[in-house]
C-alpha positions in Angstrom: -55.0 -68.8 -23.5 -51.7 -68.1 -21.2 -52.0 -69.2 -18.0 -51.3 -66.1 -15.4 -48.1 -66.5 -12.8 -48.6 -66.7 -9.4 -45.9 -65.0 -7.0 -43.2 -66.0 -9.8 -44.8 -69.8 -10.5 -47.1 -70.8 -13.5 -50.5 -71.3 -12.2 -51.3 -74.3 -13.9 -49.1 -76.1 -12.1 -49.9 -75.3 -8.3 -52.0 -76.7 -5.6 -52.1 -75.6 -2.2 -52.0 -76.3 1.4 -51.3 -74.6 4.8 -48.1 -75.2 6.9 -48.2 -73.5 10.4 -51.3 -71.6 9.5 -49.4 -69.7 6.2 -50.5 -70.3 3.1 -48.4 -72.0 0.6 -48.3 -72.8 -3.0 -47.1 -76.2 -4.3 -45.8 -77.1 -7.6 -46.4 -80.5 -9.2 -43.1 -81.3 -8.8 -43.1 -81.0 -5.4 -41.6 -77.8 -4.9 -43.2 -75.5 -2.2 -43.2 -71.9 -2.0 -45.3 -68.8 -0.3 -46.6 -66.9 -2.7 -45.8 -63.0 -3.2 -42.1 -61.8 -2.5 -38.8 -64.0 -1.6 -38.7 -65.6 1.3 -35.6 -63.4 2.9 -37.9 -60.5 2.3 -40.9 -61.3 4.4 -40.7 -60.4 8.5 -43.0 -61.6 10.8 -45.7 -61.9 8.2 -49.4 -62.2 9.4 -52.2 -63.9 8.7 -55.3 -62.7 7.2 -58.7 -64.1 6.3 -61.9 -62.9 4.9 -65.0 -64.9 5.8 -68.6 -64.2 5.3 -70.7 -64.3 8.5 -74.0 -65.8 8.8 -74.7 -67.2 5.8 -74.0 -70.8 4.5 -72.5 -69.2 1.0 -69.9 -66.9 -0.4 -70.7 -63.5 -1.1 -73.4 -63.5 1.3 -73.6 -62.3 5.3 -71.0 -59.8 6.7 -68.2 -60.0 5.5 -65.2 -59.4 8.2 -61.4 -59.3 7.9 -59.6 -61.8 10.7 -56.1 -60.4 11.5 -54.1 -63.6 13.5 -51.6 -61.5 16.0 -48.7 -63.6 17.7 -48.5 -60.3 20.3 -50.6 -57.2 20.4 -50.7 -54.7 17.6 -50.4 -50.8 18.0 -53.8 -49.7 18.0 -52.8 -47.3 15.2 -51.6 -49.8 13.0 -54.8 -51.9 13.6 -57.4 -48.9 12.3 -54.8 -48.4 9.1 -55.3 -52.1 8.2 -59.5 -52.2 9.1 -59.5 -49.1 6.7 -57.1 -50.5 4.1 -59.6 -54.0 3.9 -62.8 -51.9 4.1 -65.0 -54.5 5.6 -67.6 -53.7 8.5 -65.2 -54.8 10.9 -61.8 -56.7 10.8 -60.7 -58.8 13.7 -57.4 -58.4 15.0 -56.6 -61.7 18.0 -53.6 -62.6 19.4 -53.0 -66.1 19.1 -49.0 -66.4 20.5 -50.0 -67.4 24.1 -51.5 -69.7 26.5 -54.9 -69.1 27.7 -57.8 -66.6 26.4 -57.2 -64.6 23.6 -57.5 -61.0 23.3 -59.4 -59.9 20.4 -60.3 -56.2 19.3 -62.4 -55.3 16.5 -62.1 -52.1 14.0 -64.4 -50.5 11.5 -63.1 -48.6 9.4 -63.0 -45.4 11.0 -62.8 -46.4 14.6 -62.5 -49.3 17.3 -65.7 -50.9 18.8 -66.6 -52.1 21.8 -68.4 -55.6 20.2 -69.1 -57.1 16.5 -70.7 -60.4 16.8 -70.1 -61.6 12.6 -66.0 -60.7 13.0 -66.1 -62.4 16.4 -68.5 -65.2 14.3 -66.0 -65.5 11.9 -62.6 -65.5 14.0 -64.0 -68.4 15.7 -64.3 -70.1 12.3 -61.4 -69.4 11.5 -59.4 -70.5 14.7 -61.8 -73.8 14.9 -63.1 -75.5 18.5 -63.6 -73.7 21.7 -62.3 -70.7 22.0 -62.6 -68.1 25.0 -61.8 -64.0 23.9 -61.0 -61.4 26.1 -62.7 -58.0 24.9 -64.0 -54.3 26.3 -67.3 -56.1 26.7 -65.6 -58.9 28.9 -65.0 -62.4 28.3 -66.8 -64.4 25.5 -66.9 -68.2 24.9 -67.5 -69.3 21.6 -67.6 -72.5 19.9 -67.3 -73.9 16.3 -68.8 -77.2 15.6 -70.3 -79.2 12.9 -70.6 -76.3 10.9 -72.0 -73.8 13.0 -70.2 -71.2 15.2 -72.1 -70.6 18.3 -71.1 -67.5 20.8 -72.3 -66.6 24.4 -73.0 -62.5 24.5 -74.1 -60.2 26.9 -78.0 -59.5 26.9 -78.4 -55.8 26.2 -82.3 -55.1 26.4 -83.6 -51.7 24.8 -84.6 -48.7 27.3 -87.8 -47.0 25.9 -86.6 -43.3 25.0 -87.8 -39.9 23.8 -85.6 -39.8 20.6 -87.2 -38.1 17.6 -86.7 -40.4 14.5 -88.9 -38.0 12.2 -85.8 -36.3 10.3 -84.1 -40.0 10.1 -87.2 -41.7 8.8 -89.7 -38.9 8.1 -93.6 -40.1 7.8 -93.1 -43.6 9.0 -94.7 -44.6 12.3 -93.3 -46.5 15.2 -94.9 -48.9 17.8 -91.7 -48.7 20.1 -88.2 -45.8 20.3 -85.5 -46.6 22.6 -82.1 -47.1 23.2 -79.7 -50.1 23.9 -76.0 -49.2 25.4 -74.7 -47.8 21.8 -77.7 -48.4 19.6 -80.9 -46.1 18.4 -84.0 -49.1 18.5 -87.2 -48.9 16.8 -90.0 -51.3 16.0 -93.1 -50.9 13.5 -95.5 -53.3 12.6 -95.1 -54.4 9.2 -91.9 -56.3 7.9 -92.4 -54.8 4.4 -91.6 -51.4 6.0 -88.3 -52.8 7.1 -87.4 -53.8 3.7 -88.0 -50.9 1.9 -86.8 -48.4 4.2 -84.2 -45.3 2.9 -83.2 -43.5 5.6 -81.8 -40.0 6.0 -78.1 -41.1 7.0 -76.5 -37.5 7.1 -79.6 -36.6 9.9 -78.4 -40.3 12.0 -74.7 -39.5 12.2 -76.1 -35.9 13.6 -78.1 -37.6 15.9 -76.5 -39.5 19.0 -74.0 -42.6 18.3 -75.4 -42.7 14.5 -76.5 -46.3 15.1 -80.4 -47.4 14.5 -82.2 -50.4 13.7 -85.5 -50.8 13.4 -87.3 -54.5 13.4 -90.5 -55.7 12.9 -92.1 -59.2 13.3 -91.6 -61.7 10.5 -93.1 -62.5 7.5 -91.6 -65.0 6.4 -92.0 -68.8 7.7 -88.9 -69.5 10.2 -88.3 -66.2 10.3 -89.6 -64.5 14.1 -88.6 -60.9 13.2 -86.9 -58.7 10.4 -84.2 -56.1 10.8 -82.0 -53.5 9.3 -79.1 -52.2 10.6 -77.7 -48.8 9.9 -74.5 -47.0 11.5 -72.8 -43.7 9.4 -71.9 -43.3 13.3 -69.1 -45.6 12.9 -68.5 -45.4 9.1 -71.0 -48.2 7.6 -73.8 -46.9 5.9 -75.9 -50.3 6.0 -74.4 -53.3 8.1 -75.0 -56.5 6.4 -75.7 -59.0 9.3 -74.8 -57.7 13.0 -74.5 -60.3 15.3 -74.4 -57.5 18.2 -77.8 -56.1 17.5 -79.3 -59.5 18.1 -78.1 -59.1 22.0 -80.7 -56.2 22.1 -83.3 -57.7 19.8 -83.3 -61.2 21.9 -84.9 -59.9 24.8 -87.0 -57.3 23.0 -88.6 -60.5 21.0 -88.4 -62.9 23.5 -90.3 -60.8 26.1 -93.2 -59.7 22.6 -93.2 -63.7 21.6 -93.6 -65.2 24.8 -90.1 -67.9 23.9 -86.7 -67.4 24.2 -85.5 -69.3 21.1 -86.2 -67.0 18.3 -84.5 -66.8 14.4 -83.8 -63.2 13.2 -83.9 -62.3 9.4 -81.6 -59.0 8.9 -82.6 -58.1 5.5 -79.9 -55.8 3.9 -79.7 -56.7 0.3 -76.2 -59.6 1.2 -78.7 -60.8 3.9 -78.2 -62.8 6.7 -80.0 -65.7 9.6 -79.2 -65.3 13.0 -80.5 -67.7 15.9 -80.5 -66.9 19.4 -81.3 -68.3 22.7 -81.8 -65.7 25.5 -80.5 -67.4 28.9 -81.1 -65.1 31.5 -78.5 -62.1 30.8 -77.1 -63.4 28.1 -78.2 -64.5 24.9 -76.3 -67.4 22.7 -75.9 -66.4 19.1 -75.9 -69.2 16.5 -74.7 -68.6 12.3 -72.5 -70.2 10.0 -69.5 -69.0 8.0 -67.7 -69.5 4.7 -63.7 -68.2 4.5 -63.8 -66.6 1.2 -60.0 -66.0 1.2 -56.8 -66.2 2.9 -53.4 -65.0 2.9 -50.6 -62.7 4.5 -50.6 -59.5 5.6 -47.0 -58.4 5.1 -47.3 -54.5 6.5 
């Protein structure tokens, strides 16, 4: 069988390796060249990444998109590329300076205010300690022996009169309420969780179009189950959202009686999440795997 060309070079005879961050291709005679078009034709090229959040595996977790910025990108330009890539969120942080970086994330039909599993991933992708500057203030993250770690604002539920009937008709809830952008529910049974079809065209009519519901765990390890829906904000079913677990923390800290606590979200990729709930903030925990890299060149 023929072995396919890559960017002009026979793929049989390439490795690869990074230089400055870039991704290269190498020949086995030594020759090294960036994939895709000739050199005199790429300006200012950026680099990209897709990693899967919270999980230890590929195709597993969130996926997110991590956008490296060497100055900050027209808002405009941002949302184009977070709907071109068509992940739950892609990370755009700007990397050129000294200090924090800033760092913005983008479904794909409009700018949020905080993603834990793109924030996840850009730490694994940058390495270390890392401090961010976002619209939900400064976080300070940390990627070591295989774990990412990230320090969040607490954002405990507020009981609420919301009626979830049309959303979830028939099912029965021990607890409604609301967290800053988020619709919360808990029932009693995990298997409800699992199973659950909800009305998506009633959630985006209703408030931000963001629910999950939770219930305890069923599983040993495991102190509670979620899913996560927002049509609100263009994603039918999230994955794994690190965010969420800032309100379901303190909910399940203050029900368990502890303030360590591991969170199943149980979309069909599926996804772990361990917290630790410090006073008003809570310290997310997950791992990552970069599934790809590359440049974007628009």
């Amino acid at each position: 069988m023929e072995t396919p060309a890559f960017g002009g070079i026979d793929a049989s005879s390439l490795g690869t390796r990074r230089d400055g961050g870039h991704l290269q291709v190498e020949t086995t005679s030594g020759e090294t060249r960036r994939p895709g078009p000739a050199a005199a034709d790429i300006v200012e090229d950026m680099r990209l990444y897709i990693v899967d959040a919270f999980t230890s595996e590929a195709f597993a977790g969130n996926s997110a998109g991590v956008v490296l910025l060497d100055s900050p990108g027209d808002a405009g330009w941002m949302q184009s590329v977070a709907a071109e890539l068509k992940h739950a969120e892609t990370a755009f942080v700007e990397v050129g300076g000294e200090g924090p970086k800033s760092l913005r994330w983008f479904t794909p039909e409009t700018e949020v205010d905080l993603c834990g599993h793109a924030t996840l991933a850009t730490t694994h992708v940058l390495g270390g300690e890392q401090t961010f500057t976002t619209k939900s203030g400064e976080l300070r993250c940390r990627a070591e022996d295989g774990w990412v770690s990230m320090d969040f604002p607490s954002d405990p539920p507020r009981e609420s009169d919301d009626d979830l009937s049309s959303i979830l008709p028939g099912l029965e809830f021990d607890y409604v309420g609301r967290s800053k952008h988020n619709l919360f529910a808990v029932v009693d049974d995990a298997s409800v969780v699992r199973s659950l079809v909800p009305d998506l065209a009633a959630l985006r009519a209703h408030w931000n179009g963001r629910l999950m519901v939770t219930a305890p765990g069923d599983v040993a390890g495991i102190d509670f189950v979620t899913r996560f829906f927002a049509p609100g904000v263009g994603i039918d079913e999230d994955p794994v959202t690190g965010s969420a677990h800032c309100v379901l923390a303190p909910c399940w800290a203050a029900r368990l009686g502890r303030d360590k606590l591991v969170g199943e979200q149980a979309s069909a990729r599926g996804g772990i999440v361990r917290m630790n709930l410090e006073g008003d903030r809570v310290l997310l925990s997950g791992q990552a795997v970069t599934v790809a890299s590359g440049e974007l060149h628009v």
